[in-house]
C-alpha positions in Angstrom: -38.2 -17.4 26.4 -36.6 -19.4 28.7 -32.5 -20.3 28.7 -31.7 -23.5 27.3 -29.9 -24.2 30.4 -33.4 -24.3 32.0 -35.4 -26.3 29.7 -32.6 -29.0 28.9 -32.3 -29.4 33.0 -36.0 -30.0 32.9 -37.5 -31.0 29.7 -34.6 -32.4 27.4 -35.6 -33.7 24.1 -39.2 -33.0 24.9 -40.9 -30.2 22.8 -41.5 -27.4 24.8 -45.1 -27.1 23.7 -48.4 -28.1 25.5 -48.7 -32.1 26.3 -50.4 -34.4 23.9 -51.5 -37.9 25.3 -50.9 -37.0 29.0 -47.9 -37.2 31.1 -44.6 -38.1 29.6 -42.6 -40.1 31.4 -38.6 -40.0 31.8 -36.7 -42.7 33.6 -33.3 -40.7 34.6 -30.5 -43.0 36.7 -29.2 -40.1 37.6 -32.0 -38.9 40.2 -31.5 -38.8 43.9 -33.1 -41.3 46.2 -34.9 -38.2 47.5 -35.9 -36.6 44.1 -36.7 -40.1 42.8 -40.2 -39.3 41.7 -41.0 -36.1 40.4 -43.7 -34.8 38.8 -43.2 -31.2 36.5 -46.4 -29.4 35.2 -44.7 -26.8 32.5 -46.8 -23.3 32.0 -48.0 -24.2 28.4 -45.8 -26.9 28.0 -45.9 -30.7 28.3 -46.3 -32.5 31.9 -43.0 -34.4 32.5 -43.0 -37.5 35.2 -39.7 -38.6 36.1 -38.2 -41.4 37.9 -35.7 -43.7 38.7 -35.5 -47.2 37.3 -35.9 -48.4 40.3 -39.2 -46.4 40.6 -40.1 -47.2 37.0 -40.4 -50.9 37.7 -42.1 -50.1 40.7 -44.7 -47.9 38.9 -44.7 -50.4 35.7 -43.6 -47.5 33.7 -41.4 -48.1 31.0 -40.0 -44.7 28.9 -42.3 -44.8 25.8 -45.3 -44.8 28.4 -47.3 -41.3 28.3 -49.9 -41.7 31.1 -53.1 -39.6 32.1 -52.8 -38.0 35.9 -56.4 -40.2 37.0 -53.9 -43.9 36.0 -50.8 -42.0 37.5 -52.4 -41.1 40.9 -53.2 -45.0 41.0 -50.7 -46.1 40.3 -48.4 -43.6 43.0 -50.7 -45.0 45.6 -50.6 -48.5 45.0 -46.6 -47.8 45.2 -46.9 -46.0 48.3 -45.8 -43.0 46.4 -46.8 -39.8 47.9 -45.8 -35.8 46.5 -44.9 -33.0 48.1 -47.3 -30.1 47.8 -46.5 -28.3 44.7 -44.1 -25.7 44.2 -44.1 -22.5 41.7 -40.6 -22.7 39.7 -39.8 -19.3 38.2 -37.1 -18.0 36.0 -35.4 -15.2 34.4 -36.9 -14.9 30.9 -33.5 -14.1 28.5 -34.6 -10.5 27.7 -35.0 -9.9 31.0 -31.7 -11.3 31.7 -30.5 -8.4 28.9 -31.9 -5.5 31.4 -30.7 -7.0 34.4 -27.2 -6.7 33.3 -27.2 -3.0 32.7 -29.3 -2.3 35.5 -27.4 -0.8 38.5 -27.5 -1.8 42.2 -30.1 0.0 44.6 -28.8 1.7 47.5 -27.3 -0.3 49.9 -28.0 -3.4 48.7 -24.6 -5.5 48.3 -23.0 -9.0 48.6 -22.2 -10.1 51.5 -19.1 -11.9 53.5 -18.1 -13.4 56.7 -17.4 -9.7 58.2 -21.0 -9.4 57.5 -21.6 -12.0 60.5 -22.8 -9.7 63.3 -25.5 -7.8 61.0 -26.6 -11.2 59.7 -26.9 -12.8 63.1 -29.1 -9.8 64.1 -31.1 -10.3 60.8 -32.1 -13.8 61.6 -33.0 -13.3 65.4 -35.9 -10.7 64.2 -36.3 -12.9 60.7 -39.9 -14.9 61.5 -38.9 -18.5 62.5 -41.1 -19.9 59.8 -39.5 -17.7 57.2 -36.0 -18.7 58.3 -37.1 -22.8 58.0 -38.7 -22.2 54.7 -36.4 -19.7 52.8 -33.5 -21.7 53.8 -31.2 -17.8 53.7 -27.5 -18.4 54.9 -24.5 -16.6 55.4 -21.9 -19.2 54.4 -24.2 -20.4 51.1 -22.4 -20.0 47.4 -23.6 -16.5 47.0 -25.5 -13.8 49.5 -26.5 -10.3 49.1 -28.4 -8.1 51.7 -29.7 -4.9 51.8 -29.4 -2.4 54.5 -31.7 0.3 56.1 -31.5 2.6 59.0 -27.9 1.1 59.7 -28.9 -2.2 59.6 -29.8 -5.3 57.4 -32.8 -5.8 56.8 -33.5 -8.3 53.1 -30.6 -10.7 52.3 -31.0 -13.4 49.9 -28.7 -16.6 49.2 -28.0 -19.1 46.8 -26.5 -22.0 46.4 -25.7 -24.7 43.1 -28.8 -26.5 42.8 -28.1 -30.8 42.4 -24.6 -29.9 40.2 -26.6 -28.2 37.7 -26.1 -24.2 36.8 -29.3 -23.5 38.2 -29.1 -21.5 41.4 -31.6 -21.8 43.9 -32.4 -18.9 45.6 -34.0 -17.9 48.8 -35.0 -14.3 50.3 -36.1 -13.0 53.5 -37.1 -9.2 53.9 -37.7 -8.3 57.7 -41.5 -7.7 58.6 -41.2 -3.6 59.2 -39.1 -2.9 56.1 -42.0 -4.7 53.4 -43.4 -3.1 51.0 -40.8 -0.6 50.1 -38.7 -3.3 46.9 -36.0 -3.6 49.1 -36.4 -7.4 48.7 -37.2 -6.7 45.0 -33.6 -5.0 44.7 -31.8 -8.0 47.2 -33.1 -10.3 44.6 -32.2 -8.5 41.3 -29.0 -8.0 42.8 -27.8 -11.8 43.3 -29.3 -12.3 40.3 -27.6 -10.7 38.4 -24.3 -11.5 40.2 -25.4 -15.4 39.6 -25.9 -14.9 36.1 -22.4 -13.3 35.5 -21.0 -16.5 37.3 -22.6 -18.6 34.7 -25.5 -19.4 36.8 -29.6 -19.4 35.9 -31.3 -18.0 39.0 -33.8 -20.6 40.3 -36.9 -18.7 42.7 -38.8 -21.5 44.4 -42.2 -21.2 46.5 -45.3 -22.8 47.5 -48.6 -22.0 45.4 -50.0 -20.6 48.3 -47.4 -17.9 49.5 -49.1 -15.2 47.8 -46.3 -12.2 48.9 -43.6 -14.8 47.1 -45.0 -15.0 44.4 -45.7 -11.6 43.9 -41.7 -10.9 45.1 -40.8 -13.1 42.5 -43.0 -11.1 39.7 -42.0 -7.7 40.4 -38.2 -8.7 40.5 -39.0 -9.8 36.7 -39.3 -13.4 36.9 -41.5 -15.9 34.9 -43.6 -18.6 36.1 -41.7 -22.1 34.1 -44.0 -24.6 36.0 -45.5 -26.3 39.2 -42.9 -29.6 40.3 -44.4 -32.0 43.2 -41.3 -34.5 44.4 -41.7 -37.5 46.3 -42.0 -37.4 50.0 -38.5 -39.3 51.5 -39.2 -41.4 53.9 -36.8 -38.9 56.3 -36.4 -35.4 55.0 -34.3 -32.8 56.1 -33.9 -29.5 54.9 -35.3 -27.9 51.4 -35.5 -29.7 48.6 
């Protein structure tokens, strides 16, 4: 269902089939001191804990250990381990990767560039404040597209190389008036479809909660993969 370049990022060598035994746990040395716990919850799949081994010793966790959420949750807190509130990760399913490709642009939805500046500065002085924070949308990221209404922009979405990996993380903002009409629906197939003839799997990232998100995110044809809750750094700036 979903590319490989997804599931080996997330779940390699683990069965992508619903967990037996509890959590699995992998102990990667490659994680980030702010991604050094994680915890992955995969839509009928197994439930994936991994850490550093730093954080492994910490958490007396060893790789052959499989451990039930009540023991983990203990053990987190007696670590002083605390998760982010969970986050939806969607992706394109292959087929409808297929249709995406033969699918042509809406109108007036296109990439963007630096001579775009003026339209996008305007964009993000009526873009919400919170929207701005939490989408994370910039001109000068990897890839941008936007799409433009009554002479002006008003949906862009950008992306950027997520960690090294080929997994793009997107983010979209569609201005308040202009809802309701797919015009952020089209921004997104758009640079999706631009990502994936880069080489790139489109990553769409949101809290459980953000009901309009996650109802973008269905009607521009992605799939629910998972829920993924990441330790809280000590200091964090910007998204994840």
């Amino acid at each position: 269902m979903f590319s490989s370049v997804v599931t080996q990022h997330w779940i390699p060598g683990i069965p992508y089939r619903a967990s037996e035994g509890g959590i699995r746990v992998v102990i990667d040395s490659s994680l980030s001191a702010n991604r050094s716990v994680w915890l992955l919850k995969v839509r009928n799949g197994p439930d994936v804990l991994a850490v550093t081994p730093e954080r492994a010793a910490g958490l007396s966790l060893d790789l052959a250990d499989s451990v039930d959420a009540r023991h983990l949750a203990a053990r987190l807190a007696a670590a002083g381990v605390t998760l982010n509130d969970p986050d939806y990760l969607f992706y394109l399913p292959e087929a409808e990767q297929a249709t995406l490709g033969s699918e042509p642009a809406c109108v007036g939805t296109r990439q963007l560039t630096p001579d775009d500046e003026a339209a996008f500065a305007r964009f993000t002085r009526e873009a919400p404040e919170d929207e701005l924070a939490e989408a994370f949308v910039e001109l000068d990221h990897w890839l941008v597209f936007g799409t433009f209404a009554d002479s002006r922009l008003v949906a862009a979405a950008s992306m950027y190389p997520w960690s090294g990996t080929r997994l793009a993380d997107l983010g979209v903002i569609t201005l308040p008036g202009y809802r309701g009409r797919g015009l952020g629906r089209a921004t997104v197939r758009a640079i999706s479809a631009s990502a994936i003839e880069r080489g790139y799997e489109p990553q769409y990232r949101c809290q459980l909660d953000n009901a309009s998100s996650v109802a973008l995110a269905t009607s521009a044809g992605f799939s629910r993969f998972g829920e993924w809750e990441v330790i809280v750094p000590a200091h964090q700036d910007g998204p994840l």
